[in-house]
GUVEXVO-863375 format. One record per residue: residue number from 1; residue in one letter; x, y, z of N, C-alpha, C in turn. Coordinates in steps of 0.1 Angstrom, whole numbers. Atoms other than C-alpha are relative to their C-alpha. Layout:
REM GUVEXVO-863375
num	residuo	n_c1	n_c2	n_c3	ca_c1	ca_c2	ca_c3	c_c1	c_c2	c_c3
NUM	a	X	Y	Z	X	Y	Z	X	Y	Z
...
REM end
This chain:
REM GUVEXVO-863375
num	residuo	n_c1	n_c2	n_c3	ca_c1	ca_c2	ca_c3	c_c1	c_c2	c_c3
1	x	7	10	-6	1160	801	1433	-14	5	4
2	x	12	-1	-6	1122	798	1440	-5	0	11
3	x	1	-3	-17	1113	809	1474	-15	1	-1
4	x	13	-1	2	1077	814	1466	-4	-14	10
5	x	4	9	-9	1057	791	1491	-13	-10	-10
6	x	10	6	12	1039	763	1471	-11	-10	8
7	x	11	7	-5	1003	746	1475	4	-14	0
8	x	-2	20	1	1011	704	1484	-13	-4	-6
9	x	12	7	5	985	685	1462	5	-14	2
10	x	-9	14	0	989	646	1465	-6	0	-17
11	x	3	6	15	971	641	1426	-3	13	-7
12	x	6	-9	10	971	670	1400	-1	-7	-12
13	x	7	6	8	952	660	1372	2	10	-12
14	x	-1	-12	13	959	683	1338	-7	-9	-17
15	x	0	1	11	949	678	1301	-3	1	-10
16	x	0	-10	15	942	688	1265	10	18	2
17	x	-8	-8	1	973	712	1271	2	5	-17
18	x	0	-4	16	975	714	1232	12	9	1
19	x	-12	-10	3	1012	726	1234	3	-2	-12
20	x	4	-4	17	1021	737	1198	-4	8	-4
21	x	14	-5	6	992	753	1190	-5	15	3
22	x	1	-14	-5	982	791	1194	-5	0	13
23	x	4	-4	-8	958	785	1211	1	-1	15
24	x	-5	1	-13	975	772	1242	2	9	10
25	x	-6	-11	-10	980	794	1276	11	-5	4
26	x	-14	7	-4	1015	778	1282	3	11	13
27	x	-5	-10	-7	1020	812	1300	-2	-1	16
28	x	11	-3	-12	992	809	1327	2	-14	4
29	x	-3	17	0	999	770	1328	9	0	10
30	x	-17	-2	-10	1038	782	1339	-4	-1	14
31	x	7	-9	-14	1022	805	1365	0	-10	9
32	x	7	6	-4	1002	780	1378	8	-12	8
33	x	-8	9	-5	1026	749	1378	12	4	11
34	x	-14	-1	-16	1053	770	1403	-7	4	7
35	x	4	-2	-13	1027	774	1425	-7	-8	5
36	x	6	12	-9	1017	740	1434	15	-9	3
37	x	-9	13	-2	1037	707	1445	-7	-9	4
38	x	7	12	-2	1019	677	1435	12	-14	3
39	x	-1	8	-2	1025	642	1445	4	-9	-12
40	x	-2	14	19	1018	621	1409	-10	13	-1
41	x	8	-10	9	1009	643	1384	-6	-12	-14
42	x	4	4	8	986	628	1359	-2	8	-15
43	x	2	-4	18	989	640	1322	-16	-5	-8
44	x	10	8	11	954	631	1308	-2	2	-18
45	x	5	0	20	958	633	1270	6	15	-6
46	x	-1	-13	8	965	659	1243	7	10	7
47	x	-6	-10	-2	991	676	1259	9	4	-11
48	x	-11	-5	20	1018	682	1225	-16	-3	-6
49	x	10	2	9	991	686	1199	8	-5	-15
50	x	-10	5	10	1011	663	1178	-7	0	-17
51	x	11	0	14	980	664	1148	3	16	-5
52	x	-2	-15	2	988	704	1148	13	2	-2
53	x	-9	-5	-3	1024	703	1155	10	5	-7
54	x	-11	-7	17	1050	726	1131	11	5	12
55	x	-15	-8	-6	1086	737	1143	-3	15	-3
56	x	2	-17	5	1076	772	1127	-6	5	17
57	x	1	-11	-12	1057	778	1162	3	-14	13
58	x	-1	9	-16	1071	761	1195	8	14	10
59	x	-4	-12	-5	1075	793	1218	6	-6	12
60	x	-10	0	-15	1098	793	1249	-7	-4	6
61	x	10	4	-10	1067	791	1271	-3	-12	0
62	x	5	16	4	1057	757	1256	11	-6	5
63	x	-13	7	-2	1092	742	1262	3	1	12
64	x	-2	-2	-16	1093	755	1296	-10	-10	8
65	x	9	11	-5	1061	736	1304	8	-14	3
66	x	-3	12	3	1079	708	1292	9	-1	12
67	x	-12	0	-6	1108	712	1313	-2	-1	13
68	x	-1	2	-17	1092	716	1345	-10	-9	2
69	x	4	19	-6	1074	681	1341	12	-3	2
70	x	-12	9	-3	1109	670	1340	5	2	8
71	x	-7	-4	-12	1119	689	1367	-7	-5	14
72	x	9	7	-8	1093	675	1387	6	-18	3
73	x	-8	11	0	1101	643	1376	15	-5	7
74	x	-13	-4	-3	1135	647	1389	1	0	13
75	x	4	-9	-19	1124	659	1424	-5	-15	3
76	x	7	7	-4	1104	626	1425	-15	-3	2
77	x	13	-1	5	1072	634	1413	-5	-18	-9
78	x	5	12	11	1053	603	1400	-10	2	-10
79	x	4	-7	10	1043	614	1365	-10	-15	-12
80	x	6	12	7	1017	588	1345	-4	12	-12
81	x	1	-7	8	1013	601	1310	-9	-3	-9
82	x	13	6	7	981	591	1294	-7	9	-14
83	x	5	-4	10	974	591	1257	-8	5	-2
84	x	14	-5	7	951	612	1238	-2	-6	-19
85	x	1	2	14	939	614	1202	8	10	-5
86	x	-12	-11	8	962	648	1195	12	-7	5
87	x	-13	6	-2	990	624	1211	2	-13	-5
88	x	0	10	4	981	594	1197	12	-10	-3
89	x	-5	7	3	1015	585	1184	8	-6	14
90	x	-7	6	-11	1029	579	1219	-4	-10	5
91	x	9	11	-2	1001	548	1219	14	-5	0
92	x	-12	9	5	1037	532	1200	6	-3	16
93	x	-14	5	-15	1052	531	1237	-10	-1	8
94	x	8	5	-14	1027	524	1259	7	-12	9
95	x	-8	12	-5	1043	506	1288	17	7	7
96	x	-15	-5	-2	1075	524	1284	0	9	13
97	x	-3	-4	-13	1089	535	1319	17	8	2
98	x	-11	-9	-5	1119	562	1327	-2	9	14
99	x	-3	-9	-15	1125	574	1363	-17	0	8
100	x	15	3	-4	1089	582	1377	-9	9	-12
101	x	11	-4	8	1073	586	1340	-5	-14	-6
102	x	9	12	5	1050	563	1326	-8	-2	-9
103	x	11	1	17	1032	559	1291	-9	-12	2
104	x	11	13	-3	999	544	1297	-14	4	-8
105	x	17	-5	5	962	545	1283	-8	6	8
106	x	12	-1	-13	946	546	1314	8	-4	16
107	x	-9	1	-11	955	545	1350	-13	-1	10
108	x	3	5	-6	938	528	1378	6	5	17
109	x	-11	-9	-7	947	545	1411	-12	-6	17
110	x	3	5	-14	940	529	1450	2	16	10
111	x	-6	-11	-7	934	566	1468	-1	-3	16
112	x	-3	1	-14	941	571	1505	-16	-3	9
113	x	20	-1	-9	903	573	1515	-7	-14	-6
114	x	5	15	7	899	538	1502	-11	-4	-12
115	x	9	-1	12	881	545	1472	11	-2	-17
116	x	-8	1	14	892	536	1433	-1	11	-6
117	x	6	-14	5	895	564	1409	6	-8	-17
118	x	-11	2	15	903	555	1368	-2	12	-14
119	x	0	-10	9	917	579	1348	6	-4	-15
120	x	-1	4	18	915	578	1307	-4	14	-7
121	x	-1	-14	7	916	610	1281	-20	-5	-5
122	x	11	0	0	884	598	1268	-3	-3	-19
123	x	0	-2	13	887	602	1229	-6	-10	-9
124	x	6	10	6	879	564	1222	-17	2	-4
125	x	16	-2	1	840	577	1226	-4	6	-6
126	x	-5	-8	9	847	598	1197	-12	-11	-13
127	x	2	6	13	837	567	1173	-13	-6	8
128	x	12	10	-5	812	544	1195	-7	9	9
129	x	13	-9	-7	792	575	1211	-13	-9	-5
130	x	14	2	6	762	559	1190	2	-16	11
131	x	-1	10	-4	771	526	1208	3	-6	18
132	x	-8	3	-17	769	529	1248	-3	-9	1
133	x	5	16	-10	750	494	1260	12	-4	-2
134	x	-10	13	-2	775	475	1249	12	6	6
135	x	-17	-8	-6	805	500	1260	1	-3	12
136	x	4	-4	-10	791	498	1290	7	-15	8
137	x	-2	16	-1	797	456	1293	10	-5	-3
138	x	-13	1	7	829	459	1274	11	3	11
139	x	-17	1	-7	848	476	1304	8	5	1
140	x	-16	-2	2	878	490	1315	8	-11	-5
141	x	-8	8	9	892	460	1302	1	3	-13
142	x	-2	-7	16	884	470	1266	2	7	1
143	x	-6	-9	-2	898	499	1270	6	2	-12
144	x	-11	-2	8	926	495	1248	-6	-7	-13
145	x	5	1	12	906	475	1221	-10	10	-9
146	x	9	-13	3	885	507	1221	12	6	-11
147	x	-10	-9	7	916	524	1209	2	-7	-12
148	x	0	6	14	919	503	1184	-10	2	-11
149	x	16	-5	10	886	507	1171	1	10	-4
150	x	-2	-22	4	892	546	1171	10	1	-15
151	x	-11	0	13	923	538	1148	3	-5	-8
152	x	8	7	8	911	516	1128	-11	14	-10
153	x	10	-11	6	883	541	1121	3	19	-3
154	x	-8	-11	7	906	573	1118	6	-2	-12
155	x	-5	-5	13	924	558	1091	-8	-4	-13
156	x	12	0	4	894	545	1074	-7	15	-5
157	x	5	-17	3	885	586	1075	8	1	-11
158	x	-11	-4	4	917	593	1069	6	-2	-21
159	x	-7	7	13	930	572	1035	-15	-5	-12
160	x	-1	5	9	902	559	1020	-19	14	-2
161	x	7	-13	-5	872	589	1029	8	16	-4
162	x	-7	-13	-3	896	616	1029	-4	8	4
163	x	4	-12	-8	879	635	1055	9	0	12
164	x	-6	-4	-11	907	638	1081	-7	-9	14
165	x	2	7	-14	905	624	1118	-13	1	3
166	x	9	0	-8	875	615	1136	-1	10	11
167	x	-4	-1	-12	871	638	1165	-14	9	6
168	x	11	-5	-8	847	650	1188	-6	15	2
169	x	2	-17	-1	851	687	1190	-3	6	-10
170	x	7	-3	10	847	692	1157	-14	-1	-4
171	x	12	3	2	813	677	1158	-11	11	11
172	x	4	-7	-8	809	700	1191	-3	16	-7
173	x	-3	-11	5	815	730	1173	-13	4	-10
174	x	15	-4	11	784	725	1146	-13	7	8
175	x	10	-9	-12	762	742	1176	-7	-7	15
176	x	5	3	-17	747	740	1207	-4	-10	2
177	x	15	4	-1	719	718	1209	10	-18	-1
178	x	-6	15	3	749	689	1191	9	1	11
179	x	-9	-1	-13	777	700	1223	-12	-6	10
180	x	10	9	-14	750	694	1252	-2	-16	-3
181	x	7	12	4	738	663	1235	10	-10	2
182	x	-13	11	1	777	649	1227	4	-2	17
183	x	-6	1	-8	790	658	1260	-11	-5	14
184	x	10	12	-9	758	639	1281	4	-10	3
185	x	1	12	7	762	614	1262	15	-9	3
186	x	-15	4	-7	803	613	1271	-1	-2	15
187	x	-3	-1	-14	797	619	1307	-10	-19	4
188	x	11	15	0	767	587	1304	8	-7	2
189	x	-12	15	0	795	564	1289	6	-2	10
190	x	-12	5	-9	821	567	1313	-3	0	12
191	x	6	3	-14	800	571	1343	-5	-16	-1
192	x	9	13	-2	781	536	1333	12	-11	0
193	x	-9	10	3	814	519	1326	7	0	12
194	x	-8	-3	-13	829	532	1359	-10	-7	14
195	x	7	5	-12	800	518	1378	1	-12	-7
196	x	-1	19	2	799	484	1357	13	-6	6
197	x	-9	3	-14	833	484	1377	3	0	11
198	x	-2	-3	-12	828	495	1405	8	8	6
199	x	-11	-11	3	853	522	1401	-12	12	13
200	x	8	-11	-9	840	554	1431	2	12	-11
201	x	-1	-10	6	856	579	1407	6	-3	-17
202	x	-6	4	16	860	581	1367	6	18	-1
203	x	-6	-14	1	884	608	1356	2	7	-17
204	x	-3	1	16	884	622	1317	6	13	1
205	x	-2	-18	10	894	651	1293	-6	-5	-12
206	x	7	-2	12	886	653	1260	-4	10	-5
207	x	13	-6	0	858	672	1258	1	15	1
208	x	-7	-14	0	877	707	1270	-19	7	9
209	x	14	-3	-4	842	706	1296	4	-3	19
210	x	-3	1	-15	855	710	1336	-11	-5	5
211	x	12	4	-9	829	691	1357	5	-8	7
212	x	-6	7	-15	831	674	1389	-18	0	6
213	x	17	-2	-5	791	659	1394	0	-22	1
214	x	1	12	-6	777	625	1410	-11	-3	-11
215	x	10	3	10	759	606	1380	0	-14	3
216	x	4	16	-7	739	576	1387	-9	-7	-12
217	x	4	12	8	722	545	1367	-10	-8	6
218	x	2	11	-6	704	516	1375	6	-9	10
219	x	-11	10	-7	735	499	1387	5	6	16
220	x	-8	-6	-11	748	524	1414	2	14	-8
221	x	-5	-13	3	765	557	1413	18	-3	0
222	x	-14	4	-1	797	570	1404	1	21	0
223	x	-3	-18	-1	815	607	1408	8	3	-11
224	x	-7	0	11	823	617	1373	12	19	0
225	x	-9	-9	6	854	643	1369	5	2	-15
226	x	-8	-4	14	867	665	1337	7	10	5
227	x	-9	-9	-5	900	686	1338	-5	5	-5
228	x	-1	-11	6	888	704	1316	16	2	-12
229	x	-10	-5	6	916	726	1294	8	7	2
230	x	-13	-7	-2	944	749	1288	0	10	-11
231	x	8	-8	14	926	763	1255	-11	17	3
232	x	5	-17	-3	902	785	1267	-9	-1	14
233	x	3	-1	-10	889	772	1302	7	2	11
234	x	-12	-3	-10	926	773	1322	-7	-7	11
235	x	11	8	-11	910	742	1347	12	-12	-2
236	x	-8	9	-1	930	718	1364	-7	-9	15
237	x	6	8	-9	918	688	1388	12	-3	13
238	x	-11	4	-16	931	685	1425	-5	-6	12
239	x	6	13	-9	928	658	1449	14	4	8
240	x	-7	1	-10	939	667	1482	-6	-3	13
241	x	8	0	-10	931	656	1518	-13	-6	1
242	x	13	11	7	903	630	1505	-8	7	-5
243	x	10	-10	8	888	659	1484	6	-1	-14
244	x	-2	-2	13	884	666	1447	-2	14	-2
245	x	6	-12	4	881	701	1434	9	6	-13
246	x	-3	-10	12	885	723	1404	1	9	1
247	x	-3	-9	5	909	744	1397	0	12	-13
248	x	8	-8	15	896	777	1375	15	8	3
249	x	-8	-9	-1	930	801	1369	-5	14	-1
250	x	6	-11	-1	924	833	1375	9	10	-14
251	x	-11	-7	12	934	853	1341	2	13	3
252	x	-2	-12	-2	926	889	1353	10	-1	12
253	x	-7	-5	-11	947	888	1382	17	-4	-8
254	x	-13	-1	10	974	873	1359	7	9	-11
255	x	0	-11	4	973	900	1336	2	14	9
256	x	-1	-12	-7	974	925	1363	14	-2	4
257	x	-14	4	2	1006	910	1370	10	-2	-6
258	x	-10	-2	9	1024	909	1343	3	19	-7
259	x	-2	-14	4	1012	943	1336	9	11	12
260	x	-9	-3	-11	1029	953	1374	14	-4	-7
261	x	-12	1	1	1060	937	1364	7	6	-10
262	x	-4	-9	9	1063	952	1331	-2	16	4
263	x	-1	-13	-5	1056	986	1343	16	-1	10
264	x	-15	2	-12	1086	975	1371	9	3	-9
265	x	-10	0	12	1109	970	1340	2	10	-4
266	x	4	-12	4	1097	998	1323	13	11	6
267	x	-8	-12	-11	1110	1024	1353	16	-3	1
268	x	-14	2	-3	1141	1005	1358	7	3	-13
269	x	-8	0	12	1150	1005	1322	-3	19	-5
270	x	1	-14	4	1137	1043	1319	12	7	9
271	x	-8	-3	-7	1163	1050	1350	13	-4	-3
272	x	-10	0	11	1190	1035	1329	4	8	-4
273	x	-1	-4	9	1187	1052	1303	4	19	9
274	x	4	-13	0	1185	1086	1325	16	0	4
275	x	-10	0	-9	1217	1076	1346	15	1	-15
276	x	-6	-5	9	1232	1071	1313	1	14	-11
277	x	1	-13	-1	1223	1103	1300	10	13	5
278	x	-6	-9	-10	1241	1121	1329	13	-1	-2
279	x	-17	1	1	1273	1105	1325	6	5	-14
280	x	-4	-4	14	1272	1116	1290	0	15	1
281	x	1	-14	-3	1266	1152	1300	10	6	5
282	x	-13	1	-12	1297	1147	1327	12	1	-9
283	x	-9	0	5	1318	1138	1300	5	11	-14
REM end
């Protein structure tokens, strides 16, 4: 039993976990997850990287993740699970409800400090980047016709193009100058759509870009959040006590730790081996 003393959060925010996938930290994720106790945990998107996913690699670590949402779940954690584009096929159940989990696009959330907050993975902005005015007029309500649009225009890529999925990161990757430019341009959208609602806080992923900054318009302002990833930034969003902040994992201190415990092992299994030894000498 875990006796470890855990941080209370009321809202952890996680996503682009890319479990599957190498390049996942499932490990540092674990860590991390037995040392809090959220409230509702929000899933934002791309956690199975179902566009990557092969039975050849699904490591223990990854499965464990899995297992201590459900263990959470179980305890009475309220778990909302919000599509991405690497999850995409779980769109098919949107709606669907078991215990306190919940398959949804987007999530709408009344917090304690009397402010709105709406959280969405983000990926629809993938196709209509070139097209914010109107995104902008369109709405959380379109929301989900967005999604359509997206998939619509992946399989358009997909079947009749044959260049593979639309997706953002890939475009991020061609160099610098196109990342700053896309991810403005993302933070623009969802801030202008979150104030044409009147929304106080917009919450994404996507983008695999941690930020937590006040962006404003003509219309008003709004407080735009990103979890960030699990790829190569290890960043998780936490709302506690009417605050927001971002969590960075610490990897060197986790490696110092593992490297303690294996040395621990080490000694005890070198003390084995000596104790056995002796009896062999006895006999």
């Amino acid at each position: 039993m875990d006796t470890t003393k855990k941080r209370k959060i009321d809202i952890l925010v996680l996503s682009d976990i890319h479990l599957g996938t190498y390049g996942c930290h499932a490990k540092e994720l674990l860590h991390y997850l037995k040392s809090v106790k959220p409230k509702v945990l929000i899933l934002n998107g791309d956690i199975i990287d179902i566009w990557q996913f092969s039975k050849r690699y699904w490591p223990k670590s990854h499965m464990k993740v899995i297992k201590h949402f459900m263990t959470w779940m179980n305890k009475g954690v309220k778990v909302y699970y919000i599509t991405g584009n690497h999850d995409e096929m779980l769109r098919k159940f949107v709606g669907f409800k078991m215990g306190g989990l919940k398959i949804v696009n987007k999530v709408i959330l009344d917090l304690d400090n009397g402010k709105k907050a709406w959280f969405f993975h983000g990926d629809v902005f993938d196709v209509t980047m070139q097209h914010s005015k109107w995104l902008a007029k369109l709405g959380a309500v379109g929301y989900d016709t967005l999604i359509l649009i997206n998939r619509f225009a992946n399989f358009i890529s997909e079947k009749i193009f044959k260049r593979g999925k639309l997706s953002l990161s890939k475009k991020i990757k061609n160099g610098v100058k196109s990342a700053v430019k896309f991810i403005n341009q993302f933070e623009q959208i969802a801030a202008d759509i979150g104030i044409s609602n009147q929304y106080d806080y917009v919450v994404c992923g996507h983008i695999h870009q941690p930020e937590m900054r006040k962006i404003e318009n003509q219309h008003g302002s709004i407080m735009y959040l990103n979890s960030g990833d699990w790829i190569e930034n290890l960043t998780a969003l936490e709302y506690n006590n009417n605050e927001w902040k971002i969590y960075h994992f610490d990897q060197e201190a986790f490696k110092k730790e593992i490297h303690e415990e294996e040395e621990e092992l080490n000694d005890s299994k070198l003390f084995e081996n000596l104790v056995e030894e002796f009896n062999l000498m006895k006999s």
